[in-house]
N, C-alpha and C positions, 0 to 999 in steps of 0.2 A: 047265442046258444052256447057257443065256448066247445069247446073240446073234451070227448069223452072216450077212454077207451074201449069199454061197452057198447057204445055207438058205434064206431071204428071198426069192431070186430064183429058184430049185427051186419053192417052193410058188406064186408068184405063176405061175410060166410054166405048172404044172400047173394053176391056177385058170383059166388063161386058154384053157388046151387044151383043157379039158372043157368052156367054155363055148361056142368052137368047134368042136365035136367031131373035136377032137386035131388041128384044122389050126391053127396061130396065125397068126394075122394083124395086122399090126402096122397097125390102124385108130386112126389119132389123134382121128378123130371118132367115134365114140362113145362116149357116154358110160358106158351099158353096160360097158366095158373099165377105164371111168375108175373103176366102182364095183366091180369085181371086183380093181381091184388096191388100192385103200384098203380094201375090207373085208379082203382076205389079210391086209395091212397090220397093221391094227387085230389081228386075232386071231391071230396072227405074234411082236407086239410082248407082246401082254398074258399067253403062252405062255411066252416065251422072254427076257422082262425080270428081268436079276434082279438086285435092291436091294437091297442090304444098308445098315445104318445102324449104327454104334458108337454107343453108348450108354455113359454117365456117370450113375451115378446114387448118392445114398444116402438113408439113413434117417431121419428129421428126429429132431436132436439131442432127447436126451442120447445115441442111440445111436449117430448118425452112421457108420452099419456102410453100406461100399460094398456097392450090388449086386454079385452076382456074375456076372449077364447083364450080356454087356459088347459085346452086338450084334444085332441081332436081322433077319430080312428082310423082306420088305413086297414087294406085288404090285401091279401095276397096272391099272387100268381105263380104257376112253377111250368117254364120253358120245356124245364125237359126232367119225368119224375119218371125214370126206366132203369127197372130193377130188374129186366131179364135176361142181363149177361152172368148175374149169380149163381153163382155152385155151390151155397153156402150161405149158415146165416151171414158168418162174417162178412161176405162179400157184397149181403143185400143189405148189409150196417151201411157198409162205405158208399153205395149206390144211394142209400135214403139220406146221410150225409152230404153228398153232394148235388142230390134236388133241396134239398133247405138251402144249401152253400149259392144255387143258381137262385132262389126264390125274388121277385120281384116284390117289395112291398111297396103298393100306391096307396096314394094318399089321398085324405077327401078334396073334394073340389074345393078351392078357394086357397091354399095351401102351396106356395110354390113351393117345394122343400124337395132336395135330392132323394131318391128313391132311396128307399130304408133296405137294410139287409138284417137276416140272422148271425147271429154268433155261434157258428157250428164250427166250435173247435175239436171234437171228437165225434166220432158215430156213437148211435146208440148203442146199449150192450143188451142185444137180444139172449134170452134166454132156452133152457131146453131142456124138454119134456118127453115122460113117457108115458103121459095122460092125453090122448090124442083129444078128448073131450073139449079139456079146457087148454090144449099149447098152440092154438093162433092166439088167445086172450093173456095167458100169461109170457109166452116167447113171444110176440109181437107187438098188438096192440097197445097193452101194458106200456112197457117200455120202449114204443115210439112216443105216442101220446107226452109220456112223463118226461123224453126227454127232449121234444118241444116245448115245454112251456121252461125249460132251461136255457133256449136260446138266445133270451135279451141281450142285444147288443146297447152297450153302454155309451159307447159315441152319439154326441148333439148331433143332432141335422141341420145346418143352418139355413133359414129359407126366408119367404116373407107370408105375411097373410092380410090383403087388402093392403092399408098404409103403413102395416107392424112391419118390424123388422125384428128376429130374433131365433130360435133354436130350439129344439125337442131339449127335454130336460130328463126324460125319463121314459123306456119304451117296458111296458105292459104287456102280455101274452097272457089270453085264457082261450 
């Protein structure tokens, strides 16, 4: 399915509507609100992340026979995606920074390879509006969305697969 910010901000405004019952209300203090939109967040991402990894692998000589699995996907988990100590966007940056920074990435079955991480070297750069309309979609979703699919960490994973021996060569995010 891949990730979409449209989507993203669809299921947050309906998480947000039914907790209001169907009035939204765009209350910056509570926190309440704060935890209905990282939990969307959180189970949104862990839904609709999708990882791919190329894989390099062979045989350990004499046979030195290349795998023939030459990719495999992997899915995500996040321990702990709690953005309710935020006073601010900036502060809900560094909170959604830091559920990607904790994220588990598992891998398919068959695949012994070390759990994968994100490359979250910075937070997102949330935006800000005086269009109440559209500023979950452009200060949020937007640019969390956009700046996930930035996370590719470049480091091989090195693992086996069945009798292969060898390493991610390239990780993928849609």
């Amino acid at each position: 399915m891949g990730i979409s910010a449209t989507a993203l901000n669809d299921k947050i405004k309906t998480a947000l509507s039914d907790y209001n019952n169907s009035s939204y209300k765009y209350d910056t203090e509570s926190p309440q609100h704060l935890k209905i939109i990282g939990d969307t967040m959180k189970d949104y991402f862990e839904e609709n992340t999708e990882i791919t990894y190329s894989w390099s692998a062979v045989m350990p000589p004499p046979a030195s026979t290349p795998d023939p699995v030459t990719s495999f996907k992997s899915t995500v988990l996040f321990p702990n995606f709690d953005i309710t100590p935020a006073h601010s966007l900036d502060d809900m940056a560094l909170f959604i920074q830091a559920a990607f920074a904790g994220a588990i990435i598992k891998h398919a079955v068959g695949f012994t390879v070390a759990p994968g991480t994100f490359l979250a070297l910075a937070p997102p750069v949330l935006g800000r509006s005086t269009d109440t309309e559209t500023a979950l979609l452009t200060c949020i979703s937007s640019p969390v969305c956009t700046w996930v699919l930035t996370l590719i960490n470049p480091a091989p994973l090195a693992g086996s697969h069945a009798a292969y021996t060898g390493a991610t060569i390239k990780m993928e995010i849609a």
